[in-house]
VOGU-3710 file (C-alpha; in Angstrom, 3 decimals, decimal comma):
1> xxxxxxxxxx> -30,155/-27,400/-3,037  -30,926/-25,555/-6,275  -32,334/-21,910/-6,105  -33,542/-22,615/-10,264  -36,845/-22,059/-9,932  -39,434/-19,286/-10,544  -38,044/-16,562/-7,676  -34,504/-17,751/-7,957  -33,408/-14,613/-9,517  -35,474/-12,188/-6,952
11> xxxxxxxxxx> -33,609/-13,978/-4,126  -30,250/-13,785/-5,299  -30,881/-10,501/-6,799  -31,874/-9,640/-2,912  -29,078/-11,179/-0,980  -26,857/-9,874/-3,488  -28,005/-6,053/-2,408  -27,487/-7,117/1,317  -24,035/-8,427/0,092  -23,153/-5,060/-1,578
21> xxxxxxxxxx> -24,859/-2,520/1,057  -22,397/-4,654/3,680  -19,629/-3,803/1,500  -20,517/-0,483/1,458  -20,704/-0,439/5,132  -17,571/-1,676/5,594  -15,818/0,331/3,553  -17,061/3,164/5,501  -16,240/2,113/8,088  -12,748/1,233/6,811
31> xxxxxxxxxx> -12,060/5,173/7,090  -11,318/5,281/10,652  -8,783/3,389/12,529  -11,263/3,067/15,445  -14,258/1,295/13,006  -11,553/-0,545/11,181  -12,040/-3,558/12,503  -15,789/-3,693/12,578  -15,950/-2,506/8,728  -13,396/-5,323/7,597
41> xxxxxxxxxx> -16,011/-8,300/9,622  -19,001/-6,598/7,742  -17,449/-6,392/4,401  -15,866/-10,158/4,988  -19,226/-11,146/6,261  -20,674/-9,454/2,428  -18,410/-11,857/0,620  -19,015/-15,002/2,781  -22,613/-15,092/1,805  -22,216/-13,478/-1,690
51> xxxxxxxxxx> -19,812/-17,026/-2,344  -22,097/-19,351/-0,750  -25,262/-17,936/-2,830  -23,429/-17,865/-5,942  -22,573/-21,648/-5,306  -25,845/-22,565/-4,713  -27,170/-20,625/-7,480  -25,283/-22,002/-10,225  -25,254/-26,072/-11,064  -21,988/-26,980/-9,657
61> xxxxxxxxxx> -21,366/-30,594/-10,380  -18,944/-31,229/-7,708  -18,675/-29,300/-4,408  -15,456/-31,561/-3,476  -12,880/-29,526/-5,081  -14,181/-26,592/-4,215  -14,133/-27,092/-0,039  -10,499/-28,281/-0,657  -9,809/-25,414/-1,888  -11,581/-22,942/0,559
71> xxxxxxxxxx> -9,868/-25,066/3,399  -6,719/-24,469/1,706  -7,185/-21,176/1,151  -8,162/-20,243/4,801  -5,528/-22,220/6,573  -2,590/-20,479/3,935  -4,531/-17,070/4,847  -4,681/-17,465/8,525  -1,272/-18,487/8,335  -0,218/-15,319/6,579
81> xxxxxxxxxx> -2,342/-13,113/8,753  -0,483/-14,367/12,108  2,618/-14,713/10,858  3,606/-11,476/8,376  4,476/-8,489/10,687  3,750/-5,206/10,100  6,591/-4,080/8,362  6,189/-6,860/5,860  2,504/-5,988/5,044  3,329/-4,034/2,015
91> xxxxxxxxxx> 4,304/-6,947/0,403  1,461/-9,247/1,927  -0,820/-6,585/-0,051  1,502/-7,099/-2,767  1,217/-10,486/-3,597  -2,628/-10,628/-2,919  -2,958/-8,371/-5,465  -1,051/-10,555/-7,946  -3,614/-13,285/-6,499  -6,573/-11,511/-6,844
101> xxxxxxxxxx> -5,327/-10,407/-10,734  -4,038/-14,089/-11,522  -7,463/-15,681/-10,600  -9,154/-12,949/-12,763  -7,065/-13,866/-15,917  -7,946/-17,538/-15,146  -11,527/-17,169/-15,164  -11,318/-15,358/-18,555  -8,777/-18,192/-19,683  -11,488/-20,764/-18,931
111> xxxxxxxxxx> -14,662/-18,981/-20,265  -12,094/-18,572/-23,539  -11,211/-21,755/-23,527  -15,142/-23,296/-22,876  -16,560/-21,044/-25,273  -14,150/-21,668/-28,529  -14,280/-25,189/-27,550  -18,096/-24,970/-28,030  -18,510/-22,814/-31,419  -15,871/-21,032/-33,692
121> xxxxxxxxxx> -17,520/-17,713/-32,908  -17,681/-16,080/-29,157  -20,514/-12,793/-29,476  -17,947/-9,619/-29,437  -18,800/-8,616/-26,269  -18,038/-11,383/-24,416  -14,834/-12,014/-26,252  -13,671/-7,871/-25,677  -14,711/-8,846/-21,866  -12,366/-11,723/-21,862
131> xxxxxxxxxx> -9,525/-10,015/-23,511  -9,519/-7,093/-21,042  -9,641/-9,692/-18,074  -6,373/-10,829/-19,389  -4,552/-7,773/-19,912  -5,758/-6,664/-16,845  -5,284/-9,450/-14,978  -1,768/-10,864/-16,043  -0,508/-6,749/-15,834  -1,586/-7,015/-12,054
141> xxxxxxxxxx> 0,156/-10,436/-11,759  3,062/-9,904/-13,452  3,562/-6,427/-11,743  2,123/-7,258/-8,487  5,112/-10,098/-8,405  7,674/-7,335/-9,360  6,580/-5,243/-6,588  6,695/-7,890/-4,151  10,359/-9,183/-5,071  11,276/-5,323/-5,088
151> xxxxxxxxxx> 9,887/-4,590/-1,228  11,410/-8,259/0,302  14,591/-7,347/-0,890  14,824/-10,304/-4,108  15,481/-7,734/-6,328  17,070/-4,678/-5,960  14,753/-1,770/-5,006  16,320/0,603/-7,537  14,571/1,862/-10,860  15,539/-1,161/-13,383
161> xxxxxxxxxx> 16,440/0,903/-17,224  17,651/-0,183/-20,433  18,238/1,702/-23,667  14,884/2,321/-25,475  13,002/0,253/-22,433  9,727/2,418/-23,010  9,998/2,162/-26,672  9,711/-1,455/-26,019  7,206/-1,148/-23,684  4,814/0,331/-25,875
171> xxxxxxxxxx> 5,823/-1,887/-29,236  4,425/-4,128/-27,017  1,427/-2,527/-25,681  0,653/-1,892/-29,100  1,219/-5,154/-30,016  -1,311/-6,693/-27,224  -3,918/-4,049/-28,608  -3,565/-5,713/-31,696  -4,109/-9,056/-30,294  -7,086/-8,652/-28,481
181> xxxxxxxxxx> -8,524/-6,715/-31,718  -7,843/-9,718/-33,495  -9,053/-11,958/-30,772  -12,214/-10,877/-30,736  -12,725/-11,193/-34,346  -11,398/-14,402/-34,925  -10,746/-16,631/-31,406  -7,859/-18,349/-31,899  -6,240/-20,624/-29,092  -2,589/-20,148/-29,540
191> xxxxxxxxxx> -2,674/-16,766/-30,390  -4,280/-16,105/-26,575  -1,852/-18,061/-25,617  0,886/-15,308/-26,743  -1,546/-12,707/-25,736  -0,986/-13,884/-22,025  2,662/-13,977/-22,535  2,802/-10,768/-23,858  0,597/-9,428/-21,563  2,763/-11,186/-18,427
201> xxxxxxxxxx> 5,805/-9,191/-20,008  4,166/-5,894/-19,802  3,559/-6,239/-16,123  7,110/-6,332/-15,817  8,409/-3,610/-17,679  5,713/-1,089/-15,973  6,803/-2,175/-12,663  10,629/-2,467/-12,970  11,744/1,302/-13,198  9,905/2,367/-10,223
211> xxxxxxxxxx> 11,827/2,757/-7,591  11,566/1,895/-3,799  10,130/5,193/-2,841  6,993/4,845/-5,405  6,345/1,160/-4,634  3,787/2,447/-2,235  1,845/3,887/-5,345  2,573/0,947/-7,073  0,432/-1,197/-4,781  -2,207/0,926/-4,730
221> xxxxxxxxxx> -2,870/1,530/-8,301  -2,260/-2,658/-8,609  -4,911/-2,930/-6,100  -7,454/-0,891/-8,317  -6,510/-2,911/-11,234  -7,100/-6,368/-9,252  -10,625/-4,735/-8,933  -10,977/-3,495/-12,347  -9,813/-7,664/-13,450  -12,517/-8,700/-10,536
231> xxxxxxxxxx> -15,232/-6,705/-12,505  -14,194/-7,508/-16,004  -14,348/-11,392/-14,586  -17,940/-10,371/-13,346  -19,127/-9,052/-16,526  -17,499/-12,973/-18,345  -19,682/-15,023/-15,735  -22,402/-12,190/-15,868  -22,327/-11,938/-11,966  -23,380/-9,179/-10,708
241> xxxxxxxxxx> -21,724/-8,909/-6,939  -18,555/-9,803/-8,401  -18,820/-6,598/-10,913  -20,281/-4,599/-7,575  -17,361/-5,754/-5,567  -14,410/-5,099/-8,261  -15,493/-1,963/-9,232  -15,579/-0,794/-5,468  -12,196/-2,021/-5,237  -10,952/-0,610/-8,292
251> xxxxxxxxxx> -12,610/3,124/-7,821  -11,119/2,785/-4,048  -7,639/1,739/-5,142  -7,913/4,743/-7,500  -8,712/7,415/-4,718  -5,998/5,935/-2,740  -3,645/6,234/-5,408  -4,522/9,985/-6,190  -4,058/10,808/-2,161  -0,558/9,323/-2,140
261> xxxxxxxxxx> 0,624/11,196/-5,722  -0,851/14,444/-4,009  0,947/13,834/-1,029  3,817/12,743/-2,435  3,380/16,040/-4,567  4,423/13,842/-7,982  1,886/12,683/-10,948  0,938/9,317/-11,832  3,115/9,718/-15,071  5,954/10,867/-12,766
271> xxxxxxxxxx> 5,181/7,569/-11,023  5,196/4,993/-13,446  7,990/6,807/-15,738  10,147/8,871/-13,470  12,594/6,186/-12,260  12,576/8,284/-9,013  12,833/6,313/-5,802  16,099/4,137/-5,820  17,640/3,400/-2,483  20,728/5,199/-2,032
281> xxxxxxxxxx> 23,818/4,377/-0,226  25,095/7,341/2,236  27,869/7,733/0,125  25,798/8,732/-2,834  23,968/10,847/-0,907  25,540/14,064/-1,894  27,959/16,594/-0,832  27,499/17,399/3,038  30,745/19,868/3,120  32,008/20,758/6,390
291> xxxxxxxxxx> 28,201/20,495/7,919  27,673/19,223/11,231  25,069/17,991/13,840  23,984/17,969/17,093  24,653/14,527/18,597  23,033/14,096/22,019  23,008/11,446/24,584  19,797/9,399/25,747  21,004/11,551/29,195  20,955/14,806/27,180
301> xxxxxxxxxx> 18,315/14,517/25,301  15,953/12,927/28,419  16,215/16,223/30,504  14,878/17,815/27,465  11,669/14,970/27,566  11,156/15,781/31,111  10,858/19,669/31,170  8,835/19,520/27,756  4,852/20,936/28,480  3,984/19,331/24,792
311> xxxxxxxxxx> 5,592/16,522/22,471  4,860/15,520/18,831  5,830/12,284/18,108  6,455/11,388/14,226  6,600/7,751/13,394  8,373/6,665/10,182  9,009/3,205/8,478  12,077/2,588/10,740  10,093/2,599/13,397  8,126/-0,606/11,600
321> xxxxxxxxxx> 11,829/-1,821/10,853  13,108/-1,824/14,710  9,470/-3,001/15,871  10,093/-0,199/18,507  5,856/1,245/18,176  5,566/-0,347/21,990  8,514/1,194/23,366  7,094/4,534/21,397  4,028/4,411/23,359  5,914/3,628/26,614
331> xxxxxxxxxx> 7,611/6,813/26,559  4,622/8,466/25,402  3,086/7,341/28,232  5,836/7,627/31,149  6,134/11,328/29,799  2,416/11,575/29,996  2,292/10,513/33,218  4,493/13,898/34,517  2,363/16,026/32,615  3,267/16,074/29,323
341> xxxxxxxxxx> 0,755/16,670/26,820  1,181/13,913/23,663  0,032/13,265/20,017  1,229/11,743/17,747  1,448/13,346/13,740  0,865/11,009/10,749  1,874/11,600/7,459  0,065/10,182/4,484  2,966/8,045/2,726  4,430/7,380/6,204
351> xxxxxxxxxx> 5,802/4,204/5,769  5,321/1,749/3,104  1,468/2,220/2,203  -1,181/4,429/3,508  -2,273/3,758/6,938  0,577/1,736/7,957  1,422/3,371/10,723  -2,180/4,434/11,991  -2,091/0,416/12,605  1,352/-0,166/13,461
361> xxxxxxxxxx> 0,251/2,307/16,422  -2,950/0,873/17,456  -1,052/-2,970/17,616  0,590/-0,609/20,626  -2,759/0,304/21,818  -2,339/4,041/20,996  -5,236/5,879/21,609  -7,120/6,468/18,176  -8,023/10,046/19,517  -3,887/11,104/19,340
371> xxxxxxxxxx> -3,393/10,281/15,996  -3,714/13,079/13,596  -3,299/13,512/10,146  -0,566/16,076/8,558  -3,539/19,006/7,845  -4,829/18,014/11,351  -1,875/18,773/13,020  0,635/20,896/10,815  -0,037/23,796/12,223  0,565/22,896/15,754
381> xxxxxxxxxx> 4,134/22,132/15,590  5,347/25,708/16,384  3,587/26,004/19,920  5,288/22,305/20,571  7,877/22,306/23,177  9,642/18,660/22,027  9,281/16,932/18,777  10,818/13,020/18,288  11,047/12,113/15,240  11,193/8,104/15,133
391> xxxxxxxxxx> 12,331/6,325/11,969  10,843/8,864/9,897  12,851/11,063/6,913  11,377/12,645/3,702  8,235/13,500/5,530  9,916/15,954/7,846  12,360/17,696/5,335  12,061/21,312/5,306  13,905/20,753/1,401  10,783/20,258/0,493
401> xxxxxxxxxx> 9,240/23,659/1,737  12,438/25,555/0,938  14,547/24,566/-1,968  13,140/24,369/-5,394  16,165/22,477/-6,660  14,938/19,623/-4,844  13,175/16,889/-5,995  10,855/16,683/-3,350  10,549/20,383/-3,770  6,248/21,093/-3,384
411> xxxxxxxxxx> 5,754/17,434/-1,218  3,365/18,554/1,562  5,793/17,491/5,140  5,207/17,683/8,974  6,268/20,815/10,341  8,771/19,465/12,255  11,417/21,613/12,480  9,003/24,593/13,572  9,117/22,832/16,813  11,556/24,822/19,888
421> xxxxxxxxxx> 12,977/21,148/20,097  13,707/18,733/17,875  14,941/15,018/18,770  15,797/12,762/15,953  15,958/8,421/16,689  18,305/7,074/13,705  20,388/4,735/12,967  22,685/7,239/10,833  22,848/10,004/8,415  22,101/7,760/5,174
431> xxxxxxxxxx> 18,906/9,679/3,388  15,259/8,036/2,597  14,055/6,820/-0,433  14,376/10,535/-2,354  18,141/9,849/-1,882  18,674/13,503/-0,615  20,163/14,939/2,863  17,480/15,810/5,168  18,109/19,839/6,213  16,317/18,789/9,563
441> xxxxxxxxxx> 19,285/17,100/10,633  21,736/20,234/10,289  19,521/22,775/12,262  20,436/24,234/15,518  16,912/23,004/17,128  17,989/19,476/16,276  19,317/16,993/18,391  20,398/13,413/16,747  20,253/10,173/18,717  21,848/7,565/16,912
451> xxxxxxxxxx> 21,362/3,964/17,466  18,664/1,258/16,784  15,130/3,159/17,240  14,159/0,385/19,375  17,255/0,453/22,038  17,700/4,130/21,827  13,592/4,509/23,044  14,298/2,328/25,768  17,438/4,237/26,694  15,483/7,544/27,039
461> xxxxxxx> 12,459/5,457/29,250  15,428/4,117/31,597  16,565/8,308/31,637  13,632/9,379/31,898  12,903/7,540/34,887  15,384/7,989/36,941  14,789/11,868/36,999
//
């Protein structure tokens, strides 16, 4: 089947505009944890058809490698989908980002490649096209692969520095801008060759002095560059859904990254040159003096549960590390169930990217209706009998409302410790990723529960029960 003929373009032109009003639709719908689902099918559906009229379209010479690959593809991808947990999405995202940026540098590789092959001279525009696929692309690959070794734990989360590392880094920026000036002038195969390199190597040096605590920002503004190397591929095979689709992905990725630098309360310079974010060791986390806390038993701190008229529960990224979101809603629920009221208050950078735990919650079957956002719920805290704090650290620091010294000094928080009660599920004292004490832990409204998150929530159910 060949759609080459007089009303070729019309139809594609018009499945194309279903295509991009479904990927509209689902990224509406994409806004809400309860529509989430629905808006992923729609935009999935979008790209299902967009691929199979594109094949059709164009005079594909062999389908045989192309099913191979698709069946690959989808039985790697299922594989992946059932298999990664939630904690370890951050880096699933991760690497398709590197994925989605490698394939874009390979299309403008090939249409390079093709095109010189053909004639000495490529028109400029196609040629700047192609050399802004590359940079864009191999800078998402190169960095995307960084920030996936950096979250699984291959290489050390910590900000990576050398002496005059951003003097190199820009000798060599400068030095790619050169290139692809040249490029498109004159096309010359081995000297895109060391354009790719180079371009590989400034991925890496971007990426490498960011710390753990920024990698969340990392991903996001990777994911808007995979959609910016998406479009620039679009505008080398002049398709037009592929330029629809990367730019929504790239002008998405950039409104993500903006809401996690605002809550976050740091720039995107701050970001990708601040070398804030290593993970540091208790030891290093500085002086705590003669300061002490309030450690509670599951006993203790269950009578307080059962008497409480209201509870805030505050989920953090050790409660993705203990898997413990079930046992969170069980006690939720058992407290509930005397006439408690519950919610539950989500911070924006909660956990290792945006949303994490809106889903790690719903895999519980948390009611979407509970879950409220920090300006949703902020200013509820301080008519809130009981507040449990789960995994969570830098989110709830009052440092960050009080102390200008700080370096989270300015980050919008949960109001945590405005609570009457505050119970605290940790394994220890060690600080988050801002490698500071958290003053929540030292107030007289706090109570400390030490232990795995996922044992000590099942400790307070089996209390909590038995009064």
């Amino acid at each position: 089947m060949n759609l080459n003929d007089i009303d070729s373009g019309i139809v594609v032109g018009a499945v194309y505009l279903l295509c991009a009003t479904l990927f509209f639709l689902g990224l509406k719908r994409l806004g809400s944890p309860a529509t989430a689902r629905t808006g992923n099918l729609l935009a999935s559906l979008g790209m299902f058809i967009a691929v199979v009229v594109t094949l059709f379209d164009q005079q594909i010479l062999s389908y045989r490698m192309i099913v191979v690959g698709v069946l690959i593809g989808s039985v790697v991808g299922a594989l992946m989908a059932r298999s990664i947990s939630m904690n370890d999405m951050p880096q699933l995202v991760a690497a398709f980002n590197g994925l989605g940026g490698g394939a874009s540098a390979l299309v403008a590789a090939s249409e390079f490649v093709r095109l010189s092959s053909e004639s000495a001279e490529i028109p400029s525009d196609v040629s700047t096209t192609i050399v802004l696929g590359m940079l864009i692309g191999l800078v998402t690959a190169s960095g995307s692969a960084v920030a996936f070794a950096k979250l699984q734990g291959i290489m050390s989360s910590r900000p990576v520095t050398f002496p005059l590392q951003k003097s190199y880094t820009l000798g060599i920026f400068v030095g790619i801008v050169g290139l692809m000036i040249y490029l498109v002038i004159n096309p010359d195969l081995p000297l895109f060759a060391v354009l790719g390199v180079a371009c590989l190597l400034l991925g890496i040096l971007l990426v490498i002095p960011i710390g753990g605590a920024d990698m969340p920002v990392v991903i996001s503004l990777l994911n808007s560059y995979s959609g910016l190397a998406a479009a620039s591929a679009g505008f080398v095979l002049n398709n037009v859904i592929l330029i629809i689709a990367g730019a929504l992905v790239g002008s998405a990725g950039l409104v993500l990254t903006r809401i996690m630098t605002r809550a976050m309360n740091r720039s995107l310079v701050d970001v990708m040159f601040g070398a804030f974010g290593a993970s540091v060791s208790q030891g290093e986390a500085g002086p705590r003096g003669s300061r002490a806390v309030r450690n509670v038993t599951p006993e203790d701190a269950a009578i307080v549960l059962a008497y409480a008229n209201s509870a805030i529960f505050v989920p953090g990224y050790g409660l993705a590390v203990a898997q413990a979101q079930h046992q969170m809603k069980e006690l939720g629920d058992l407290m509930e169930s005397r006439g408690t009221e519950v919610r539950y208050a989500i911070h924006p950078v909660a956990g290792r990217m945006p949303g994490h735990m809106n889903v790690l919650l719903a895999e519980a079957d948390v009611p979407y209706e509970k879950l409220f956002d920090l300006d949703q719920i902020n200013n509820e805290f301080d008519e809130t009998d009981v507040v449990v704090v789960v995994g969570a650290n830098d989110v709830v620091n009052p440092a960050a409302r009080d102390q200008t010294d700080s370096p989270i000094y300015g980050m919008p928080i949960l109001n945590a410790d405005l609570a009457d009660h505050v119970l605290v599920l940790k394994r220890s004292l060690s600080p988050g990723f801002a490698g500071i004490d958290n003053e929540l832990f030292y107030l007289d409204n706090t109570m400390m529960l030490f232990g795995d998150g996922r044992d000590s929530l099942v400790k307070l159910i089996d209390e909590l029960e038995d009064l």
